[in-house]
GUVOPA-449015 format. One record per residue (C-alpha): residue in three letters; x, y, z. Coordinates in Angstrom, 1 decimal, decimal comma. Each point is the difference from the previous one (the first is absolute). Example, Ala and Ser with C-alpha at 12.3 -4.5 7.8 and 13.67 -1.06 7.14 Angstrom:
2
+------+--------+--------+--------+
: type :      x :      y :      z :
+------+--------+--------+--------+
:  ALA :   12,3 :   -4,5 :    7,8 :
:  SER :    1,4 :    3,4 :   -0,7 :
+------+--------+--------+--------+
% end
This chain:
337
+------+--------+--------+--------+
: type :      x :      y :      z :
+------+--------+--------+--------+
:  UNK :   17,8 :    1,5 :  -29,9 :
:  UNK :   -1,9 :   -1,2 :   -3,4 :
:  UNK :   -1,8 :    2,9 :   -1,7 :
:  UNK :   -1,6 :    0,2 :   -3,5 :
:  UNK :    0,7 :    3,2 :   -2,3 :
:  UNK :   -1,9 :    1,0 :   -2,4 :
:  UNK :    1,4 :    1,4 :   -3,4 :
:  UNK :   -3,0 :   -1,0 :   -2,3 :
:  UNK :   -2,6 :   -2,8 :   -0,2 :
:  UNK :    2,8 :   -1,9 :   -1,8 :
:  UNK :    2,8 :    0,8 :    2,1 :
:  UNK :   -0,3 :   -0,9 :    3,3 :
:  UNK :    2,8 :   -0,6 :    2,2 :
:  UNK :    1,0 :   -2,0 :    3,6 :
:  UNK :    2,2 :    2,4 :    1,7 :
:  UNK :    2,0 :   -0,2 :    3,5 :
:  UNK :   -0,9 :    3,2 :    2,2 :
:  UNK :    1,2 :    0,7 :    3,2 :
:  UNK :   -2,7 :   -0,9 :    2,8 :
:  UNK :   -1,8 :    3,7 :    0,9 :
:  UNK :    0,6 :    1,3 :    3,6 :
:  UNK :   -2,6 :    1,3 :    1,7 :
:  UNK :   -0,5 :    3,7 :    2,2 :
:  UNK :   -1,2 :   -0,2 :    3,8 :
:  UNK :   -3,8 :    1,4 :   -1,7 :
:  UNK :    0,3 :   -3,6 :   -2,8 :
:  UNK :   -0,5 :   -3,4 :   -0,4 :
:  UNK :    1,9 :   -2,7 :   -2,3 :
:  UNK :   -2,6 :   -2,5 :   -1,6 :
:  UNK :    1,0 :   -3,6 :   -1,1 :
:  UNK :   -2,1 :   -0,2 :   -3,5 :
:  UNK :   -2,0 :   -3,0 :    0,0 :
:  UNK :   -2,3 :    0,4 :   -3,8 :
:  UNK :    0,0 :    2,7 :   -2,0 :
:  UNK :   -2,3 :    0,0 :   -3,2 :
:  UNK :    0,9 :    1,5 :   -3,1 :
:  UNK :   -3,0 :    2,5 :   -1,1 :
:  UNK :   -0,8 :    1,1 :   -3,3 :
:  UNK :    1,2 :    3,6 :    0,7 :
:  UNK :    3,9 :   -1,6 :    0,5 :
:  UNK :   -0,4 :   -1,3 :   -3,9 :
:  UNK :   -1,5 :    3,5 :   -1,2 :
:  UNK :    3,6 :    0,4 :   -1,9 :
:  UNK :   -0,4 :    3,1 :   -1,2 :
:  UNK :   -1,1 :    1,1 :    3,5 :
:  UNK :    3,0 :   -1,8 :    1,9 :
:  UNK :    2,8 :    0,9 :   -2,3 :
:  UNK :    0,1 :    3,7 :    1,4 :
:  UNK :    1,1 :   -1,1 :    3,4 :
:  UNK :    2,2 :   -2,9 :   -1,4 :
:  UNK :    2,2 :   -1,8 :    1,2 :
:  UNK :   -1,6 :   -0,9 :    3,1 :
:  UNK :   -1,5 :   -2,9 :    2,7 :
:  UNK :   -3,9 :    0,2 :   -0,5 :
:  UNK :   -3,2 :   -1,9 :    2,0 :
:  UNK :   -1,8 :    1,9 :    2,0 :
:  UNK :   -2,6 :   -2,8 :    1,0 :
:  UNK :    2,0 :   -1,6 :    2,3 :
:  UNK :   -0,3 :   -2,2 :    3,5 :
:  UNK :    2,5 :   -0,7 :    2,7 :
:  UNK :    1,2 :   -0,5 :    3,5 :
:  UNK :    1,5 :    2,6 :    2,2 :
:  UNK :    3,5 :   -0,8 :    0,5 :
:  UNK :    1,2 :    3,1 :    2,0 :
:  UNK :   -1,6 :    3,3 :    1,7 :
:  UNK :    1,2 :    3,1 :    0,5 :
:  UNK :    0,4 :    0,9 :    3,5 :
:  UNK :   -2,2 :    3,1 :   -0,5 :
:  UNK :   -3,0 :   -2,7 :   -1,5 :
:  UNK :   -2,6 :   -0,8 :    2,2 :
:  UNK :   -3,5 :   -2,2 :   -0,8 :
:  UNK :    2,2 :   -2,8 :   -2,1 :
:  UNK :    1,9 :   -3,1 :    1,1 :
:  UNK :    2,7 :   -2,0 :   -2,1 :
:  UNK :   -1,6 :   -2,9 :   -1,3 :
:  UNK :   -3,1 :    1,7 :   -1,0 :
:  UNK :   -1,4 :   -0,5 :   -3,3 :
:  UNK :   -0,8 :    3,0 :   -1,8 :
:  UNK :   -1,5 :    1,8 :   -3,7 :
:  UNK :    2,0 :    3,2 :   -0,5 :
:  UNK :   -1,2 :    2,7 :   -2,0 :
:  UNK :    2,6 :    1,1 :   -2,6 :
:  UNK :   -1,9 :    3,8 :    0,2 :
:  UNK :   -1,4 :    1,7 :    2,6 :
:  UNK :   -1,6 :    3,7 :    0,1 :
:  UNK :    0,8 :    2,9 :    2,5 :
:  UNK :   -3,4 :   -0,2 :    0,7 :
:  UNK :   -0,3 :    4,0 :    1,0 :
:  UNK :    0,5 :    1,8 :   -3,7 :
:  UNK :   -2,9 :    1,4 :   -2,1 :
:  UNK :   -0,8 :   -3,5 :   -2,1 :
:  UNK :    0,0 :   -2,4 :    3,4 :
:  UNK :   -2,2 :    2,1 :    1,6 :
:  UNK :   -2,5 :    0,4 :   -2,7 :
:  UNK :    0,0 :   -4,0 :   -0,3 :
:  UNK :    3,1 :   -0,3 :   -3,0 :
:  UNK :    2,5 :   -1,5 :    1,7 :
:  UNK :    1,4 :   -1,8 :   -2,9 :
:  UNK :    1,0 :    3,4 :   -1,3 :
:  UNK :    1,8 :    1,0 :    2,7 :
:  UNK :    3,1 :    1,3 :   -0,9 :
:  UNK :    1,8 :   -1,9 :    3,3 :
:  UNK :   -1,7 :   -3,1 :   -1,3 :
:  UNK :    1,6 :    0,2 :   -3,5 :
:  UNK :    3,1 :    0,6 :    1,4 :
:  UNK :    0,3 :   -2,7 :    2,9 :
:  UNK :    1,4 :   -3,8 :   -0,7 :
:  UNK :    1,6 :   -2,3 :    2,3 :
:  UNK :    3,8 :   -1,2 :   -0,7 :
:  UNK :    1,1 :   -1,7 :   -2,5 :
:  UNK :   -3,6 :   -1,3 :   -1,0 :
:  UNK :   -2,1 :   -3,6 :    0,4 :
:  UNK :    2,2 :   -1,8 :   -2,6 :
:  UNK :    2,9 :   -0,2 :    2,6 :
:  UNK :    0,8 :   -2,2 :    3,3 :
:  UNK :   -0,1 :    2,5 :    2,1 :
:  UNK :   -1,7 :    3,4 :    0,2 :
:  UNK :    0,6 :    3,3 :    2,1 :
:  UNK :   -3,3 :    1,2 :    0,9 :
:  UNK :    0,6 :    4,1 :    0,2 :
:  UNK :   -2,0 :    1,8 :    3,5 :
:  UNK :   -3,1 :    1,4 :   -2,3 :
:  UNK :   -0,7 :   -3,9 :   -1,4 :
:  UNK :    0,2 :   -1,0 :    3,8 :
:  UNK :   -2,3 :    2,4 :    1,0 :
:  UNK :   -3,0 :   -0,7 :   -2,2 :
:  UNK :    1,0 :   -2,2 :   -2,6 :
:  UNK :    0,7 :   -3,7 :    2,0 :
:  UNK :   -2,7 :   -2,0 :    0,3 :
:  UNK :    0,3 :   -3,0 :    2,5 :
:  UNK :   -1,6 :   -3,4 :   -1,7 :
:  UNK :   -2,8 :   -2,2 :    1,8 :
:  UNK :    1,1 :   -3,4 :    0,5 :
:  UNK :   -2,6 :   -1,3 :   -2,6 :
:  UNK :    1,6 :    2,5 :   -2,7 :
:  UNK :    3,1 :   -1,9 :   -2,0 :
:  UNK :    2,8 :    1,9 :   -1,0 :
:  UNK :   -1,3 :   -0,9 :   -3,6 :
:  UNK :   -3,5 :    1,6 :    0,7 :
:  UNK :    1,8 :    3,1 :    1,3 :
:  UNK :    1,7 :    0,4 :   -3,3 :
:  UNK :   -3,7 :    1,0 :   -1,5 :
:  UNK :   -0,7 :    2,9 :    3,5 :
:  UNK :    1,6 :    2,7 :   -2,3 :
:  UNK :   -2,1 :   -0,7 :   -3,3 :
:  UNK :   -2,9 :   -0,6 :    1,4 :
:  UNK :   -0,2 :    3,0 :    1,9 :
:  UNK :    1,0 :    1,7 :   -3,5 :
:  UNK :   -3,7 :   -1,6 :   -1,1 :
:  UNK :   -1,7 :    0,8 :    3,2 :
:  UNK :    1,2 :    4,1 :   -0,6 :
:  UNK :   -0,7 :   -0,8 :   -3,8 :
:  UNK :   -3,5 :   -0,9 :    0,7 :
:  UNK :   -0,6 :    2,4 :    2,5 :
:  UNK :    0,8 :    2,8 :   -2,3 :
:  UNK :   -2,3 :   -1,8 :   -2,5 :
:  UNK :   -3,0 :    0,4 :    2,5 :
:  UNK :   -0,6 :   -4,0 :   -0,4 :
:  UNK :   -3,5 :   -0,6 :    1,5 :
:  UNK :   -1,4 :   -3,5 :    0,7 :
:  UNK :   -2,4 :   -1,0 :   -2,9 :
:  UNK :    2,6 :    1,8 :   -2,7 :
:  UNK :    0,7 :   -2,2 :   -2,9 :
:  UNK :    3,8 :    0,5 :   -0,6 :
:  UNK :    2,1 :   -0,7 :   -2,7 :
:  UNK :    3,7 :   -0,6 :    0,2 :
:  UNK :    1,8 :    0,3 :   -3,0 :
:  UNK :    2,9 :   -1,6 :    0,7 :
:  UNK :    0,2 :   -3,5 :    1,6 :
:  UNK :    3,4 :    0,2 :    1,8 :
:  UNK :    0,8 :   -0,5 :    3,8 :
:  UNK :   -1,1 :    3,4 :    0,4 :
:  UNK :   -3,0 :   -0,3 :   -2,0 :
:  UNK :   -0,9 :   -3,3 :    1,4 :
:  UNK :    0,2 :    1,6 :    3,9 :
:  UNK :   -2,1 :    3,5 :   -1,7 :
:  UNK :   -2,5 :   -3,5 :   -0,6 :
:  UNK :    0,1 :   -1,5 :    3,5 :
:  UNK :    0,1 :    3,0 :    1,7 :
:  UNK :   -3,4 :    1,6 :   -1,9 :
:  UNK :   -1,8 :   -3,4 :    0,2 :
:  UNK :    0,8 :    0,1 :    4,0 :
:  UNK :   -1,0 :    3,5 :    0,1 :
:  UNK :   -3,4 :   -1,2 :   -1,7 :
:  UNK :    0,4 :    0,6 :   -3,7 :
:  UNK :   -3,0 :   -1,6 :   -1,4 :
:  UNK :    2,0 :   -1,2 :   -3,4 :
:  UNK :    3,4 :    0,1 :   -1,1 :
:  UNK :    1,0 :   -0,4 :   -3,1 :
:  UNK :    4,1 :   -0,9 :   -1,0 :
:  UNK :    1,4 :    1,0 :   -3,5 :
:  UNK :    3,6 :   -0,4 :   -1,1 :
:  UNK :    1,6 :   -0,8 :   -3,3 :
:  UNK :    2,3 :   -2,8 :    1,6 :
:  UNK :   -2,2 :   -3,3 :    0,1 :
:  UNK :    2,3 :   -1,2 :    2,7 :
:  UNK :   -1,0 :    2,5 :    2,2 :
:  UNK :   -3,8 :   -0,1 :   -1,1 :
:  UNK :   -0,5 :   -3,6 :    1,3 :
:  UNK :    2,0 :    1,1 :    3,4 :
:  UNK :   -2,6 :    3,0 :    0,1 :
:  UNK :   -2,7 :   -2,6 :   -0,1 :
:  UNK :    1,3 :   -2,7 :    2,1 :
:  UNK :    0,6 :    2,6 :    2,6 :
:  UNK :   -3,3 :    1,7 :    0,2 :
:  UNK :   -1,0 :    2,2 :   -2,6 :
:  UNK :   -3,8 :   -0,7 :   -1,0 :
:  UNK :    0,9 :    0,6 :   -3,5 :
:  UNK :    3,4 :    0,2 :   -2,0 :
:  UNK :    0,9 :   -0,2 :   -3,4 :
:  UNK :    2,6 :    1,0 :   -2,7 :
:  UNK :    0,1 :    3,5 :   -0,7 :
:  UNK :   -0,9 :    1,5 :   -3,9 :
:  UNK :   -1,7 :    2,2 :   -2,0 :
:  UNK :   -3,1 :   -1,9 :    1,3 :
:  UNK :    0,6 :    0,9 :    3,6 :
:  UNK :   -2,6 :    2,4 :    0,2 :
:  UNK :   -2,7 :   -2,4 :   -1,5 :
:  UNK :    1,1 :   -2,8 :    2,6 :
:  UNK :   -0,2 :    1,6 :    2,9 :
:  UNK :   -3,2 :    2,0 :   -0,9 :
:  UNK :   -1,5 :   -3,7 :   -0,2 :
:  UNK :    1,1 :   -1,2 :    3,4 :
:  UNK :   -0,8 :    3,2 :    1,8 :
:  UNK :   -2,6 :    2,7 :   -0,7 :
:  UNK :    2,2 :    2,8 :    1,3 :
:  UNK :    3,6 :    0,8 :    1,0 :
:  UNK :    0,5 :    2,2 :    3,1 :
:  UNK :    3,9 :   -0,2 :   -0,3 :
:  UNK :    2,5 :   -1,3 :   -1,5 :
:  UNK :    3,6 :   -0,2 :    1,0 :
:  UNK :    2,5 :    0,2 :   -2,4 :
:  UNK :    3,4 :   -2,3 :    1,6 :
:  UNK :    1,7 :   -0,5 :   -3,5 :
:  UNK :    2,2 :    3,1 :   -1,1 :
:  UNK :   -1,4 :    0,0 :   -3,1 :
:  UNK :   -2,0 :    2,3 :   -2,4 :
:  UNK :   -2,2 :   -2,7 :   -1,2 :
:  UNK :   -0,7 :   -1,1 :    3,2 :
:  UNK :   -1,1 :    3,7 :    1,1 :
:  UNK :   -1,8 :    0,1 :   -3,2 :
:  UNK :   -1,9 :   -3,0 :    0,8 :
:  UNK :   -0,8 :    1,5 :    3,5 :
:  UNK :   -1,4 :    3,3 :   -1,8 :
:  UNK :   -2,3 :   -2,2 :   -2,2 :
:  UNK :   -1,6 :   -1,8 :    2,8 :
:  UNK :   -0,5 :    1,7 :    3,2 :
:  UNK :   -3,5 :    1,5 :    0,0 :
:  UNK :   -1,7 :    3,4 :    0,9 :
:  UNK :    0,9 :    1,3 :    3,3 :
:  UNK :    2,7 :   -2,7 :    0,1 :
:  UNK :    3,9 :    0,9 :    1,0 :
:  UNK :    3,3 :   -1,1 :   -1,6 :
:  UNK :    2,8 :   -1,0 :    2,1 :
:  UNK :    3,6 :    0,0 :   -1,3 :
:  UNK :    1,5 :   -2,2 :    2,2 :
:  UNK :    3,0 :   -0,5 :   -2,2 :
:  UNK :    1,3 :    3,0 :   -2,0 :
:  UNK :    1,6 :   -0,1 :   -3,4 :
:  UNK :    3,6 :    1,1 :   -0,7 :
:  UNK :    0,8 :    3,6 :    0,5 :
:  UNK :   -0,9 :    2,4 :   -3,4 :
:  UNK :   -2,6 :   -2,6 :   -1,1 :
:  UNK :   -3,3 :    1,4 :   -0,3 :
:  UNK :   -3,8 :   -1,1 :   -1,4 :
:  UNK :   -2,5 :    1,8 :   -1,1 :
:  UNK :   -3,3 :    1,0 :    2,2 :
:  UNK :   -3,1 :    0,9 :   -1,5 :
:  UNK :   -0,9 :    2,5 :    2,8 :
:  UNK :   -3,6 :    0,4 :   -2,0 :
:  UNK :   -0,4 :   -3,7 :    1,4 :
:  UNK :    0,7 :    0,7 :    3,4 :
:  UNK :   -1,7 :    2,6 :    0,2 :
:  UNK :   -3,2 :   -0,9 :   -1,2 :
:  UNK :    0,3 :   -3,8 :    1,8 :
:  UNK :    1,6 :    1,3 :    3,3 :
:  UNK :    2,5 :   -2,0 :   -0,4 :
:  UNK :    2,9 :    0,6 :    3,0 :
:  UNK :    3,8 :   -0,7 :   -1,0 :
:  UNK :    2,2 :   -0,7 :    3,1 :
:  UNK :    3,0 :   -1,0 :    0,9 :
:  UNK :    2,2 :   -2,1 :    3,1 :
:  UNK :    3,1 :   -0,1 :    0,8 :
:  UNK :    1,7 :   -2,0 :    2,4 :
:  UNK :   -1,3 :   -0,8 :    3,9 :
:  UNK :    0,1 :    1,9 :    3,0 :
:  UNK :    0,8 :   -1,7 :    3,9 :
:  UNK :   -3,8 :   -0,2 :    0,1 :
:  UNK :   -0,6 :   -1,6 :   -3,0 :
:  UNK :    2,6 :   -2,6 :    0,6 :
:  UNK :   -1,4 :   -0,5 :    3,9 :
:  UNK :   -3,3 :   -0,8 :   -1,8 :
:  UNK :    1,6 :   -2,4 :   -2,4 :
:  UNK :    1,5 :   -2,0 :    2,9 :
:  UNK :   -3,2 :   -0,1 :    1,7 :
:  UNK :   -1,2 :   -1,0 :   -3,7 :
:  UNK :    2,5 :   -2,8 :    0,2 :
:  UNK :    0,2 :   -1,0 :    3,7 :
:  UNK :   -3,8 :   -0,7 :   -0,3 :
:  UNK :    0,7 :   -2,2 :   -3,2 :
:  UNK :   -2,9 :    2,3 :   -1,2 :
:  UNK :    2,5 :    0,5 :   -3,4 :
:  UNK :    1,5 :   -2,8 :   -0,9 :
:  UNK :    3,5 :    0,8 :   -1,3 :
:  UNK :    2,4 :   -3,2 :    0,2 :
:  UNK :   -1,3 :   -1,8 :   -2,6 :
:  UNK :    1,1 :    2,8 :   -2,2 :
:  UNK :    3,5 :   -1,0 :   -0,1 :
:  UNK :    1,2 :   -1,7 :   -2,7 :
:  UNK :    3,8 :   -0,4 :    0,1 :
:  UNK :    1,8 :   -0,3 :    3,2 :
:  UNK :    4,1 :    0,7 :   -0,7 :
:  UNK :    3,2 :    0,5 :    2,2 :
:  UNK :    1,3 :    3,2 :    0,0 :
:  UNK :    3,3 :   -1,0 :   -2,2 :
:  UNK :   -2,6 :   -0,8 :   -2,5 :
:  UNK :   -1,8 :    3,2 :   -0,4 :
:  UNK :    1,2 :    0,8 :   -3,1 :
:  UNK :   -2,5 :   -3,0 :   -1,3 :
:  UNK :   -2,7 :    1,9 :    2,3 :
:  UNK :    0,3 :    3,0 :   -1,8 :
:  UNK :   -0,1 :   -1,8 :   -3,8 :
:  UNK :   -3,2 :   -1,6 :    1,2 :
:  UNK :   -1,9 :    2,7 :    1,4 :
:  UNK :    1,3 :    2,6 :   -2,5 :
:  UNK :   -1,3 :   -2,7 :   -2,9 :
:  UNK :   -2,9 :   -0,5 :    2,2 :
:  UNK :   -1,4 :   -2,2 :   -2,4 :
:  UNK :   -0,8 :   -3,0 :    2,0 :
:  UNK :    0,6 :    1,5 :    3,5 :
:  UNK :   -1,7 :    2,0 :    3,1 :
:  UNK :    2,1 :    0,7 :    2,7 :
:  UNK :    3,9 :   -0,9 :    0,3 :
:  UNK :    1,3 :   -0,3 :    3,0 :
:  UNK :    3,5 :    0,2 :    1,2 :
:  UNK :    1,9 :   -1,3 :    3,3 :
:  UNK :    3,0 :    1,3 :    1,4 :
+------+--------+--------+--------+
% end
């Protein structure tokens, strides 16, 4: 089978792999889409682990079942989690599933950029997710980052009538947008310093959005008399810079995206202390998050297909990843085996 391995954002390769065989407790999935997310063009994040195939928000069709599998059928259409938890250590049980050492350490086989992929017995047991007829393979590529948002959000305490700000007007950014508006965020307000992704941010929602600068501050403060949270989705200082200048007293950060390991910024803790101001972080999505995020999806409550930008054959994904790592003019890539 046709696999894609990852070296580096510039040197990505179409590889022949031998077809995976499955136990008796597994089941073999026939990739349908897999979009590339912004976490598999984090270079300096990838390049540990390189080379090998990435994707991890993949669709498919069950091709075979083990003989121990019960509750699936070849021919179903299915979202796979690429990590699941154990769901019975200290951090699941106290609602941190996304630090669960199980769940950092799970995957399925080889990964989403591949034909096919050997789904291992912990993924089958809580980590496939059978698609509704009225969800498209292409919609199902969005289940796994939007249930990233929904946790996100969640751990922001996101009430309806928040104002939000998103700093950061990528797919993720843009579904931190949809999903806060549908959750009943009374305004929310897009910055990014790509223009490109600024008119997508206002074309798909946003009730305000705008180039980010050293005026930032000044130009939200005059759409929006307070800032209850702002998300930070670019891995960048100045974006969390921009995210400390804004949010308001008794308002919460969220670092949805992180910045490259050894990088730090400096906190004035006299101004959170004073303001209240709560920094918080959110990492990944666990089965519950993504089950909302289908529901989310199924309901076409988000609305996620018109996110996609490039469509590409799998032999091609070497274009995918120049596009999305240059994500210049781009929101989601999507590849097909």
């Amino acid at each position: 089978m046709k696999a894609v391995l990852y070296y580096s954002n510039d040197d990505v390769r179409i590889v022949e792999m031998e077809k995976p065989k499955i136990g008796p407790d597994e089941i073999l999935v026939r990739a349908k889409a897999c979009g590339i997310c912004g976490s598999d063009v984090m270079e300096w994040y990838r390049v540990k682990t390189a080379p090998r195939v990435l994707g991890h928000e993949m669709t498919g069709e069950i091709v075979e079942i083990g003989e121990n599998v019960k509750g699936y059928e070849v021919g179903d259409r299915v979202f796979v989690s690429h990590h699941v938890p154990c769901n019975t250590c200290h951090w699941c049980l106290r609602g941190h599933h996304t630090v669960c050492e199980t769940l950092r350490t799970t995957n399925y086989d080889p990964g989403g950029f591949a034909e096919y992929v050997r789904i291992p017995p912990i993924n089958v047991d809580r980590g496939v997710f059978l698609l509704p007829p009225e969800v498209s393979y292409d919609q199902g590529v969005f289940i796994e980052p939007l249930g990233c948002v929904v946790r996100g959000q969640r751990h922001a305490g996101m009430s309806p009538g928040d104002s939000i700000l998103v700093v950061g007007s990528g797919v993720s950014g843009i579904l931190h947008m949809r999903y806060a508006k549908n959750m009943g965020a009374e305004n929310v307000i897009a910055v990014d310093i790509n223009e490109y992704k600024v008119k997508m941010a206002e074309r798909m929602g946003a009730d305000h959005a705008f180039l980010a600068d050293r005026n930032t501050p000044e130009r939200v403060r005059d759409v929006s008399d307070h800032i209850d949270i702002a998300i930070v989705t670019a891995p960048a200082i100045s974006a969390m810079k921009t995210a400390f200048e804004t949010v308001d007293r008794g308002g919460t950060v969220l670092f949805f995206a992180p910045l490259e390991a050894g990088k730090t910024i400096p906190v004035e803790i006299w101004e959170l202390w004073k303001n209240e101001i709560t920094l918080t972080t959110s990492y990944g999505a666990s089965p519950k998050d993504i089950e909302i995020a289908l529901k989310l999806i199924s309901s076409g409550r988000v609305e996620v297909e018109d996110l996609i930008t490039h469509r590409l054959p799998l032999v091609e994904a070497r274009k995918g990843f120049e596009i999305a790592s240059r994500s210049t003019d781009s929101l989601k890539v999507v590849l097909y085996p």
